[in-house]
TORKOLKE-615797 format. One record per atom (N, C-alpha, C, O, CB): residue in three letters; x, y, z. Coordinates in pm, whole numbers, plus 50000, padded with zeros to 5 digits. Glycine has a CB too. Layout:
BEGIN
ALAXYZ...
//
This chain:
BEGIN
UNK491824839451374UNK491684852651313UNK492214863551405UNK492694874051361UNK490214855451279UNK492094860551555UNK492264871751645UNK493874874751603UNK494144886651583UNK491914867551821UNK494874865651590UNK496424863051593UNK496114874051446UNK495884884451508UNK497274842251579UNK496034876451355UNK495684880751244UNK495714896151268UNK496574904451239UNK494424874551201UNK494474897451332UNK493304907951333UNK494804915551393UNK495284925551340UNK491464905751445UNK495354909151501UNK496434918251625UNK497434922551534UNK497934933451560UNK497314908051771UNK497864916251424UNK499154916951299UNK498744932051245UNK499134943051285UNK499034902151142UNK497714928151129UNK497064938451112UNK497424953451186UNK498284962051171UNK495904933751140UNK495974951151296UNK496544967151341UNK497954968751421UNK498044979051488UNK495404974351448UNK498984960251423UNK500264965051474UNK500574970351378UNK500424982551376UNK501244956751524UNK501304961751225UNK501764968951116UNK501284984251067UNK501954994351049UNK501514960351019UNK499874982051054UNK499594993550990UNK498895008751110UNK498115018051090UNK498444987250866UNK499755003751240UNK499245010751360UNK499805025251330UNK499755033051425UNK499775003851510UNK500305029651220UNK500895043051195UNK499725053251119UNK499785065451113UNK502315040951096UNK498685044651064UNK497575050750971UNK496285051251073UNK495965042651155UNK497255040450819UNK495705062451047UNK494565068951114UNK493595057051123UNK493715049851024UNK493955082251032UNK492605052451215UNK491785038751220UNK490155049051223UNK489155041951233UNK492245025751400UNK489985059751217UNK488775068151221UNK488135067451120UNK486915069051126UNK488935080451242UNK488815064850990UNK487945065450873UNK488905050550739UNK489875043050726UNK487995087250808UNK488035053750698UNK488235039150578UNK487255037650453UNK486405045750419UNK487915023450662UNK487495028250405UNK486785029050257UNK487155015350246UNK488245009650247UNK487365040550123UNK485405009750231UNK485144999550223UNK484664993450131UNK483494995550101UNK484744998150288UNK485714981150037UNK485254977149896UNK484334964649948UNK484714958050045UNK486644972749775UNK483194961949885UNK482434952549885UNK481324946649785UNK480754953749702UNK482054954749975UNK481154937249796UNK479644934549664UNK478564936449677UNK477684934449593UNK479254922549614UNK478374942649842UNK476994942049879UNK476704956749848UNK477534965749852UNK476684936750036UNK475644957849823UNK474694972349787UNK473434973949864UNK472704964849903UNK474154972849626UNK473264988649885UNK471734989749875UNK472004999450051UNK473025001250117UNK470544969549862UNK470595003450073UNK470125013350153UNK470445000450284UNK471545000350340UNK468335020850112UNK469734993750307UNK470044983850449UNK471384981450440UNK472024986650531UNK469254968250461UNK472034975350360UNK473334973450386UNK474144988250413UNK475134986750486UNK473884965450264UNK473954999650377UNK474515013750447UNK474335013450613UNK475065013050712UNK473555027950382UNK472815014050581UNK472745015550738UNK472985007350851UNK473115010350970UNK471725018050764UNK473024995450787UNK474044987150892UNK475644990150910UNK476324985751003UNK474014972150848UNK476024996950825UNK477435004750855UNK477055018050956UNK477645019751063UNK478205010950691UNK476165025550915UNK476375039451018UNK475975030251192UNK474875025151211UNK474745056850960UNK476405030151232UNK476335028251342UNK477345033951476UNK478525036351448UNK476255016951324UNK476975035451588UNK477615037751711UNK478295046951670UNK479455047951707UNK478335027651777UNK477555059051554UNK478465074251547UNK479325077251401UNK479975087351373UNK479815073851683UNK479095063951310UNK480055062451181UNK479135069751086UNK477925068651065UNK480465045451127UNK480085077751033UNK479075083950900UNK479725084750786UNK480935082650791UNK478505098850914UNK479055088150640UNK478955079650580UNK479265094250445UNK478245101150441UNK477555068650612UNK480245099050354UNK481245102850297UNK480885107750169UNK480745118850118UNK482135093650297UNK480745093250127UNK480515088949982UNK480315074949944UNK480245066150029UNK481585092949906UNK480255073149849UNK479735056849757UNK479775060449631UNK479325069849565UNK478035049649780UNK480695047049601UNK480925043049450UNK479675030749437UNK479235023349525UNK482785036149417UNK479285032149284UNK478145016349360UNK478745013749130UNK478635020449028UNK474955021449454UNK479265001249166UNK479064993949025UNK478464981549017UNK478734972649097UNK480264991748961UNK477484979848905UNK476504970448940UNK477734959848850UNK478114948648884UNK474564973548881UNK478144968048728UNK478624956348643UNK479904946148721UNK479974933848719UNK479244963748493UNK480604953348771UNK481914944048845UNK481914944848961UNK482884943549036UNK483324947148819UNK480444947848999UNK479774942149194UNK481184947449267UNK481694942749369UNK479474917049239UNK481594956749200UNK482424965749354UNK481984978249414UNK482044989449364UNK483924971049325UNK481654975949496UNK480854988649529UNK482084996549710UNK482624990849804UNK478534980749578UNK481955010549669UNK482685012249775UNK482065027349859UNK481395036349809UNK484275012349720UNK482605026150014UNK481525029050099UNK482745036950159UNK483745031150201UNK480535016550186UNK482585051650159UNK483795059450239UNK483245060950406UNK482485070250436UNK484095077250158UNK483625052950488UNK483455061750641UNK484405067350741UNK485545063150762UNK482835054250729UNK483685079650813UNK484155084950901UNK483915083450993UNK482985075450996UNK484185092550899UNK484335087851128UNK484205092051264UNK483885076151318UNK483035073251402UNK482915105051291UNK484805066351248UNK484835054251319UNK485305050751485UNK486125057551547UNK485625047651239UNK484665040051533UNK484995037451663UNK485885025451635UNK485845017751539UNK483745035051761UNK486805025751752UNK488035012551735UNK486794998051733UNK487074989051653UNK489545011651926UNK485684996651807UNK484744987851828UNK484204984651632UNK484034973351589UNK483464995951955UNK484054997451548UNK483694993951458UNK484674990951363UNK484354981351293UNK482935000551432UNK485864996251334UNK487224990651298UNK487534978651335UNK488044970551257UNK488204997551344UNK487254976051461UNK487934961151437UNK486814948151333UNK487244938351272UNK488214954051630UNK485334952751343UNK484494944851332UNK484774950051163UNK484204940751106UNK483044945951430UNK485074955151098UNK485634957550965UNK486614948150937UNK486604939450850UNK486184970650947UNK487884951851062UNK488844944250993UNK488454927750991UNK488904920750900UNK490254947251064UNK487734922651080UNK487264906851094UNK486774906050976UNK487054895550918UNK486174901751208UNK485934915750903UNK485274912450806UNK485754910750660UNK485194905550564UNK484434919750813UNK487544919450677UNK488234921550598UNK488744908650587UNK488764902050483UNK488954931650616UNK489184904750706UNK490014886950715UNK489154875550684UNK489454863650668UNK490574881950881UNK487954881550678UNK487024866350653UNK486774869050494UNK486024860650446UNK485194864450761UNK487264879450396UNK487284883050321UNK485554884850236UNK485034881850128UNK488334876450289UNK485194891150357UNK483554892750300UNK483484907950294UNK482334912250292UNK482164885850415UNK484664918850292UNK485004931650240UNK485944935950252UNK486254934750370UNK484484939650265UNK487094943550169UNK488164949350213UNK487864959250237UNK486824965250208UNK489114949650153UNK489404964650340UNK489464972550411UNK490464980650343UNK491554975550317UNK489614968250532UNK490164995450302UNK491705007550275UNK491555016850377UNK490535021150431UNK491785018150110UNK493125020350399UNK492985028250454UNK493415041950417UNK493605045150299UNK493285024150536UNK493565050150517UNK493715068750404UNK495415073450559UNK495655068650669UNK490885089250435UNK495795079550512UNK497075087050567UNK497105094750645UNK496075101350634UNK497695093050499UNK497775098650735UNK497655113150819UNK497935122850750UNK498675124050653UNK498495115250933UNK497035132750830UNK497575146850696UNK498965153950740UNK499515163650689UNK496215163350689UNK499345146350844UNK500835152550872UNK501845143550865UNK502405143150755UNK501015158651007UNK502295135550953UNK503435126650900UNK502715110850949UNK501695108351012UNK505225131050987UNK503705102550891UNK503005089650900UNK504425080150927UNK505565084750922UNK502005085650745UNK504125067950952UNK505375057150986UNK504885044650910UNK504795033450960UNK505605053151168UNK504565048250775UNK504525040750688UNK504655045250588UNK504285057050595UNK503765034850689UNK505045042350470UNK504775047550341UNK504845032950219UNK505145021150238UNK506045060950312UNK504515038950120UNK504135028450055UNK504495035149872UNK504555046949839UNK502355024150111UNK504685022849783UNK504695027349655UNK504005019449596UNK503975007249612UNK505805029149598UNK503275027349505UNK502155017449428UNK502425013949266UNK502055022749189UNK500605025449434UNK502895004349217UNK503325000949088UNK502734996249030UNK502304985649075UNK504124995749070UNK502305000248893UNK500864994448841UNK501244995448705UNK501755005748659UNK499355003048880UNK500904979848604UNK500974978648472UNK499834994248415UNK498704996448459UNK500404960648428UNK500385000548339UNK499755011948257UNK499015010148168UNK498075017548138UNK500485019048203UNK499424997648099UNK498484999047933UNK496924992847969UNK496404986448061UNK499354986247773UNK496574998247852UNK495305001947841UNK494854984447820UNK494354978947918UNK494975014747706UNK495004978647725UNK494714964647707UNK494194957447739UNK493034953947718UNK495174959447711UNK495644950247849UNK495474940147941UNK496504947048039UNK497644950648009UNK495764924347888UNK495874947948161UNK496654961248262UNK497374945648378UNK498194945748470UNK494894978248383UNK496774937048328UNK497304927148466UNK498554920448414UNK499434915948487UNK496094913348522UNK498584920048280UNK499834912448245UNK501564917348276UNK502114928248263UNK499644911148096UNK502054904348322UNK503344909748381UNK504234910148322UNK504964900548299UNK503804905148471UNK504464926348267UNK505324928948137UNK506994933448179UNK507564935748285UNK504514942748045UNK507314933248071UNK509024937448115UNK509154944148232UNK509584941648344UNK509824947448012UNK508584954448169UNK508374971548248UNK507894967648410UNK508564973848493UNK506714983548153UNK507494964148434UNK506524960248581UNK507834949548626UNK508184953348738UNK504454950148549UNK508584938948588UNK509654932748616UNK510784942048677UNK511134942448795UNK510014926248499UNK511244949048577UNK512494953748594UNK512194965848697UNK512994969148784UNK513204957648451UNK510994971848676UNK510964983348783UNK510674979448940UNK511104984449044UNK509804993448738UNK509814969148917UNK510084961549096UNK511464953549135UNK511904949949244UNK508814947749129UNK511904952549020UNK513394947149082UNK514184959849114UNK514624961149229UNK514364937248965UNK514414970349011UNK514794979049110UNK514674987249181UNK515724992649215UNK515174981749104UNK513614991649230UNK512694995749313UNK513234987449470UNK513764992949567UNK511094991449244UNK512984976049457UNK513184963149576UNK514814964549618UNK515234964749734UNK512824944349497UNK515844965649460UNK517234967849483UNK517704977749534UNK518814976849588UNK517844967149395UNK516894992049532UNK517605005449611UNK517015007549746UNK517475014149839UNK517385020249528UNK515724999749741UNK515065003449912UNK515904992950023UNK515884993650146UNK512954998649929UNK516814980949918UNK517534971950025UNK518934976450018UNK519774971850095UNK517424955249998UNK519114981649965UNK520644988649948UNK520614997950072UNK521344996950170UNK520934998649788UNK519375009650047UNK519425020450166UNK519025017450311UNK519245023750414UNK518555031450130UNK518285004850287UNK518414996050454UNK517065001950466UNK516815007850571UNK519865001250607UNK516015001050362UNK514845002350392UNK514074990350300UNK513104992950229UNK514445017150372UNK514614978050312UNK514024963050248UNK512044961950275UNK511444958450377UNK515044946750366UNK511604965550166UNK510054968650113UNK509334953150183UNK510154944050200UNK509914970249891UNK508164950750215UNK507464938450152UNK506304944050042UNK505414952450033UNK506704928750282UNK506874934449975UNK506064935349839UNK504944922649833UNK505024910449847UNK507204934149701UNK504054930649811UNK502184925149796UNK501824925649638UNK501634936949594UNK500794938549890UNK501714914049543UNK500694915849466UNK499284924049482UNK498354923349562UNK500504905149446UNK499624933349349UNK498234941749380UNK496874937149275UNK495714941449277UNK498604960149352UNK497364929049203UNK496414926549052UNK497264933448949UNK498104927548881UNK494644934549047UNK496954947948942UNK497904953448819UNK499324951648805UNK499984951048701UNK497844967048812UNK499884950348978UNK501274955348991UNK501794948549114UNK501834936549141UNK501374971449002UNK502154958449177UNK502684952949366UNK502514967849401UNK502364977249322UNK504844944649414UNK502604968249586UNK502544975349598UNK503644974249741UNK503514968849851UNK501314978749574UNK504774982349675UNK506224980249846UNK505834985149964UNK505784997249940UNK507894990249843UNK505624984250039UNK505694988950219UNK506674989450218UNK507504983250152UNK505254981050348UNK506855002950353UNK507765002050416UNK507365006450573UNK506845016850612UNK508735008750345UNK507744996450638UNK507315004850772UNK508665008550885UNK509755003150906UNK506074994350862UNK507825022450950UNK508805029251028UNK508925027851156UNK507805024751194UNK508735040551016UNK509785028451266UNK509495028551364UNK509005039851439UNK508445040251548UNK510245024051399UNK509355050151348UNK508705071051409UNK508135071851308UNK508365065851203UNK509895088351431UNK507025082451340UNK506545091951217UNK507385100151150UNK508255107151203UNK505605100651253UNK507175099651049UNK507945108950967UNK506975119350847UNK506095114450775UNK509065098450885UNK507425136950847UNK506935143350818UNK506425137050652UNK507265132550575UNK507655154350853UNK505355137550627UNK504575136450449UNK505335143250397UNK505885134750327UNK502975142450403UNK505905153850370UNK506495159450250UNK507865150350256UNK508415147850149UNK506715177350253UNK508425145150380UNK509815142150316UNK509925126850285UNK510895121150235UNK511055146650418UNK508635120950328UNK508525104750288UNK508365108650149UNK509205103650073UNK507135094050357UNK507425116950091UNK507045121649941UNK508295123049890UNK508665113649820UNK506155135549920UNK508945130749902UNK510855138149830UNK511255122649799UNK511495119749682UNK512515149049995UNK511325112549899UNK512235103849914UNK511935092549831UNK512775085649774UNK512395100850042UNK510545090849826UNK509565082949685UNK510135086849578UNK510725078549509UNK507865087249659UNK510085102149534UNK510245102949430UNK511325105349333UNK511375106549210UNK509645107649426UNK512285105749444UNK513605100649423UNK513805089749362UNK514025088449242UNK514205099249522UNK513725080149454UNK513515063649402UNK512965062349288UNK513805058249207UNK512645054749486UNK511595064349225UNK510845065749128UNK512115069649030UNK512745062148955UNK509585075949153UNK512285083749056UNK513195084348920UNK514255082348887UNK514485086148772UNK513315092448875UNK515495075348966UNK516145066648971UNK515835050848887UNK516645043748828UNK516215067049096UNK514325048748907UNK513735034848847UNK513645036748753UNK514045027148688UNK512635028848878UNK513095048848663UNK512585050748557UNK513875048348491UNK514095039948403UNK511815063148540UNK514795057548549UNK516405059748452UNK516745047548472UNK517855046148421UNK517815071348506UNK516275034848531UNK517155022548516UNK516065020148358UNK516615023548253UNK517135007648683UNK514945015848351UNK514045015148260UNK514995019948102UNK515525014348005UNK512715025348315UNK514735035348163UNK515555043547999UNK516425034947874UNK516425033147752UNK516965055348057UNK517325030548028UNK518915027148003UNK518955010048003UNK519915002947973UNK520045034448147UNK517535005748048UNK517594990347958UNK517094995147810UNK517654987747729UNK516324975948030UNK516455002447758UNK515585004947633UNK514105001247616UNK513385000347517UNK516194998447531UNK513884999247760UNK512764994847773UNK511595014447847UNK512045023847913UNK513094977947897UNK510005011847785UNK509415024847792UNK508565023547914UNK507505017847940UNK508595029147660UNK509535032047989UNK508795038148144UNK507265040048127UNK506575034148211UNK509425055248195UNK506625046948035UNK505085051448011UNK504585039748000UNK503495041947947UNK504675060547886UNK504725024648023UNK503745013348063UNK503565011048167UNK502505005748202UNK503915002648028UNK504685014448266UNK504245014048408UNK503795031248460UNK504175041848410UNK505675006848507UNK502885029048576UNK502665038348616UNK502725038248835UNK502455028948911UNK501315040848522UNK503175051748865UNK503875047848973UNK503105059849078UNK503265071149032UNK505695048348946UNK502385059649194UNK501765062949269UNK502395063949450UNK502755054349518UNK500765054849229UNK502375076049483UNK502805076549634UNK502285073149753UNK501105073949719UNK502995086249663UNK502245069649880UNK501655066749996UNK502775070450101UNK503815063750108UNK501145052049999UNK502505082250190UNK501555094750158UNK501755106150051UNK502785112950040UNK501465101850276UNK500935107049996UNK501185121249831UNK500385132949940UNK499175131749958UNK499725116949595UNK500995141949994UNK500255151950079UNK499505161449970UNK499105171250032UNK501325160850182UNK499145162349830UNK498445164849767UNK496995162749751UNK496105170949727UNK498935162749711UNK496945149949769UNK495955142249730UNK495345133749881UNK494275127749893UNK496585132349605UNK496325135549976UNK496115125450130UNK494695118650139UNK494395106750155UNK496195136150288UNK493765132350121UNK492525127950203UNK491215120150102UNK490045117950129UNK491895143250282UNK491955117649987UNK491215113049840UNK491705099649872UNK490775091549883UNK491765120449668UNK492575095949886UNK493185083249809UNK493405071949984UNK493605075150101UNK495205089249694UNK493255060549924UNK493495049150043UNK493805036749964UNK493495032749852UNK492075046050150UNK494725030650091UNK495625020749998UNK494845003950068UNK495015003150190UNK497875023550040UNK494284995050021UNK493814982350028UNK494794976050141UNK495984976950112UNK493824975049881UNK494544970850244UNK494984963750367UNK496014949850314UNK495544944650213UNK493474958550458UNK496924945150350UNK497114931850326UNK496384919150411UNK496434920050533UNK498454931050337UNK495774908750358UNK495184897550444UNK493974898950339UNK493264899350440UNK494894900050635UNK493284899750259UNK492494899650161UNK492724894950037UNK493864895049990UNK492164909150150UNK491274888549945UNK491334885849827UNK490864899949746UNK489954907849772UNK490524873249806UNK491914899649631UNK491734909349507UNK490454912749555UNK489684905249616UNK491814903249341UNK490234926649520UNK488244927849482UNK487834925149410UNK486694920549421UNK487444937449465UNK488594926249261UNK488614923049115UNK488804909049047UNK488074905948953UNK489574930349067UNK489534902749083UNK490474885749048UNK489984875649150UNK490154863549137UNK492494886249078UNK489234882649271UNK489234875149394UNK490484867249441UNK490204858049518UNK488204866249385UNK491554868449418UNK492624858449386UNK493554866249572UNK493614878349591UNK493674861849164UNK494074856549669UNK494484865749789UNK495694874749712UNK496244873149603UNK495114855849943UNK495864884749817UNK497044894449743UNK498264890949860UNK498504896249969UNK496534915249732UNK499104876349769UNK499844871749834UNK501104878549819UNK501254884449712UNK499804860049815UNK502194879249917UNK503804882449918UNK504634879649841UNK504914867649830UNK504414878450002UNK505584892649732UNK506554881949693UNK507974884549748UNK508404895949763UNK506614880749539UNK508774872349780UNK509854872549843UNK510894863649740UNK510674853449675UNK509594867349992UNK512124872049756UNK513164862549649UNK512534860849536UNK512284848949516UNK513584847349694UNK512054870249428UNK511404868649311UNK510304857149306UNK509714854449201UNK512414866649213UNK510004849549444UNK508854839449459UNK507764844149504UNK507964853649580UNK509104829049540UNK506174840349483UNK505344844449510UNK504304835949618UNK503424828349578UNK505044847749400UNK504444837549697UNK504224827749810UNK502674828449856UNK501994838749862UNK505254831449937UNK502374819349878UNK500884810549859UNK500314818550018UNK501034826550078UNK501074786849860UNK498834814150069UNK498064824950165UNK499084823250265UNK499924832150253UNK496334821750221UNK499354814850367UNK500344807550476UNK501104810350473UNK501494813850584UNK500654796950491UNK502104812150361UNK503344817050394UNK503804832250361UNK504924837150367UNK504194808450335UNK502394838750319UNK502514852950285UNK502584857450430UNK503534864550463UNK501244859650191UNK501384852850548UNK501144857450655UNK502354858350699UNK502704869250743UNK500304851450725UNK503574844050697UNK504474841650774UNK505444851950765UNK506124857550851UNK504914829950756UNK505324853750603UNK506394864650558UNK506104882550600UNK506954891350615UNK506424862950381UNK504914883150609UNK503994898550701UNK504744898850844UNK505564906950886UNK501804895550744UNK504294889250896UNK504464887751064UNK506504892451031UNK507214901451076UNK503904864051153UNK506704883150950UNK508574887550997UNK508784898850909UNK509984901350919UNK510064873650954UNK508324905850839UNK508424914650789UNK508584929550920UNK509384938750934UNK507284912950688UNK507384924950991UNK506974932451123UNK507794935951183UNK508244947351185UNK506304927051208UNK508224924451259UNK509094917851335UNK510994925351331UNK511604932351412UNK508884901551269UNK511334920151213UNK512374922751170UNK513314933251051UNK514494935351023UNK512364913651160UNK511734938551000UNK512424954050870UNK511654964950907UNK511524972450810UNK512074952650662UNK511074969151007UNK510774977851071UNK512264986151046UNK513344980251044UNK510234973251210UNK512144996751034UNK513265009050968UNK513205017151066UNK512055021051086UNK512935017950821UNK513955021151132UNK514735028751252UNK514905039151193UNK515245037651076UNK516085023551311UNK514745054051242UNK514875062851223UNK515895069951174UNK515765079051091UNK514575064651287UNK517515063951249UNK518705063551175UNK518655057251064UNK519045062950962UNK519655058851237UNK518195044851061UNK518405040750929UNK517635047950810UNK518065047150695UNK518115027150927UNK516295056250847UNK515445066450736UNK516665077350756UNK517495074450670UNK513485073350788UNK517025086250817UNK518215096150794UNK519185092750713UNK519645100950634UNK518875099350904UNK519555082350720UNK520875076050630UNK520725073950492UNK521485075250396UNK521305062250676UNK519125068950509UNK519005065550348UNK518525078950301UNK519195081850201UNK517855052250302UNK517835086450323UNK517625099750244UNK518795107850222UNK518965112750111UNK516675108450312UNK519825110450338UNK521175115850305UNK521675106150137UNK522035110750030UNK522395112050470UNK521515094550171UNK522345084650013UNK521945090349890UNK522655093949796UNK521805066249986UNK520615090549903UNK519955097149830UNK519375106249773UNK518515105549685UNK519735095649833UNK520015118649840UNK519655132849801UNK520975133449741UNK520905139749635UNK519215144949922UNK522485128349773UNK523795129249753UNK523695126049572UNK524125133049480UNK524735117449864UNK523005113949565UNK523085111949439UNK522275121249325UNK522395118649205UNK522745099349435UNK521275134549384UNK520725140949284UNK521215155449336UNK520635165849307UNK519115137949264UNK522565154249431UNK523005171549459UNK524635164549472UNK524985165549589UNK522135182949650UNK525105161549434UNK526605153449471UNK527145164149520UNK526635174949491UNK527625146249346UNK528435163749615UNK529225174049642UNK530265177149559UNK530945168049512UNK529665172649751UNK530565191949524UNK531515190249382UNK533245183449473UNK533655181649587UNK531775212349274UNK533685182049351UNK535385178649401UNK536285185149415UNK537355180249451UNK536095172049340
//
């Protein structure tokens, strides 16, 4: 687990470790107060009895109690989200999620074609995503090697986004089934936190394994595919300049 635990906070070493939001099944007054400890306090709580997810916002965490989270996250006896800096961050993330009302998990056209191209312009601009089953959807990483200011990771999302949609349009297929979410949205920063990778669903219990080459790869080789993800698509700062220049070009072209 330790080899794990070290993955973990390298990848996601760009997001604040002070506070978190913790999904779990356990409830009740003792189980809180065994969280406030050594200075951690305590936000808010969601508590659902019917689908036993109950979630626990804390602050003013110690790295001592973060890590004993994240162990707890890897032994999958609670996940771990985390929340954004309110200024710039060296991660960002897009969250793609089946829309309809129905059956929100089923993997419909719309959720196909928009992670394919979604996956096709972030590897074009030399910013190649790993993509995590989320239950509804996936959700792309991208990690940076610098921080980079929130408003212009935001511009550069939503670029992409609507680029995806217009691929959508122009199959004839209807954008309004998928629905598409930012990481970091400097709107919303200090509301919203995105679920860790190395965990089972909260919902499906099912792990939220990697998909690579349109394959969806089992617990073992998701890790394998995290670790080189790490390792090797870490995005260089030139390479974030380059791709936002590609991409502002295509919604301001220079005239002729």
């Amino acid at each position: 687990m330790d080899s794990k635990l070290t993955l973990l906070k390298e990848f996601y070493s760009g997001l604040p470790k002070d506070r978190a939001k913790v999904e779990t099944a356990r409830l009740g007054f003792e189980f809180l107060e065994s969280l406030l400890t050594d200075g951690t306090t305590f936000e808010y709580g969601e508590m659902h009895r019917s689908t036993q997810l109950n979630k626990y916002k804390l602050a003013n965490l110690s790295d001592q109690k973060m890590d004993k989270l994240l162990r707890a996250h890897l032994a999958k006896e609670n996940n771990v989200c985390l929340y954004f800096d309110d200024v710039a961050s060296s991660i960002f993330c897009i969250n793609l999620d089946n829309n309809r009302k129905s059956n929100n998990t089923e993997l419909i056209p719309e959720i196909k074609l928009a992670l394919s191209l979604l996956r096709e312009h972030l590897t074009l601009l030399g910013c190649e995503p790993l993509i995590i089953a989320s239950g509804r959807g996936y959700h792309l990483w991208c990690r940076l090697a610098v921080c980079i200011e929130n408003n212009r990771l935001h511009q550069f999302m939503l670029r992409l986004a609507a680029m995806t949609l217009a691929g959508l349009h122009n199959k004839g297929l209807d954008y309004n089934q998928i629905k598409t979410n930012f990481y970091p949205d400097p709107r919303i920063r200090s509301r919203v936190s995105l679920r860790l990778f190395g965990s089972d669903h909260s919902r499906n219990k099912t792990f939220s394994r990697v998909v690579l080459n349109d394959e969806l790869l089992d617990e073992e080789a998701s890790w394998m595919a995290f670790e080189n993800h790490l390792r090797s698509k870490t995005i260089t700062e030139a390479q974030f300049n380059e791709a936002v220049n590609v991409i502002a070009a295509v919604f301001n072209p220079t005239p002729s």
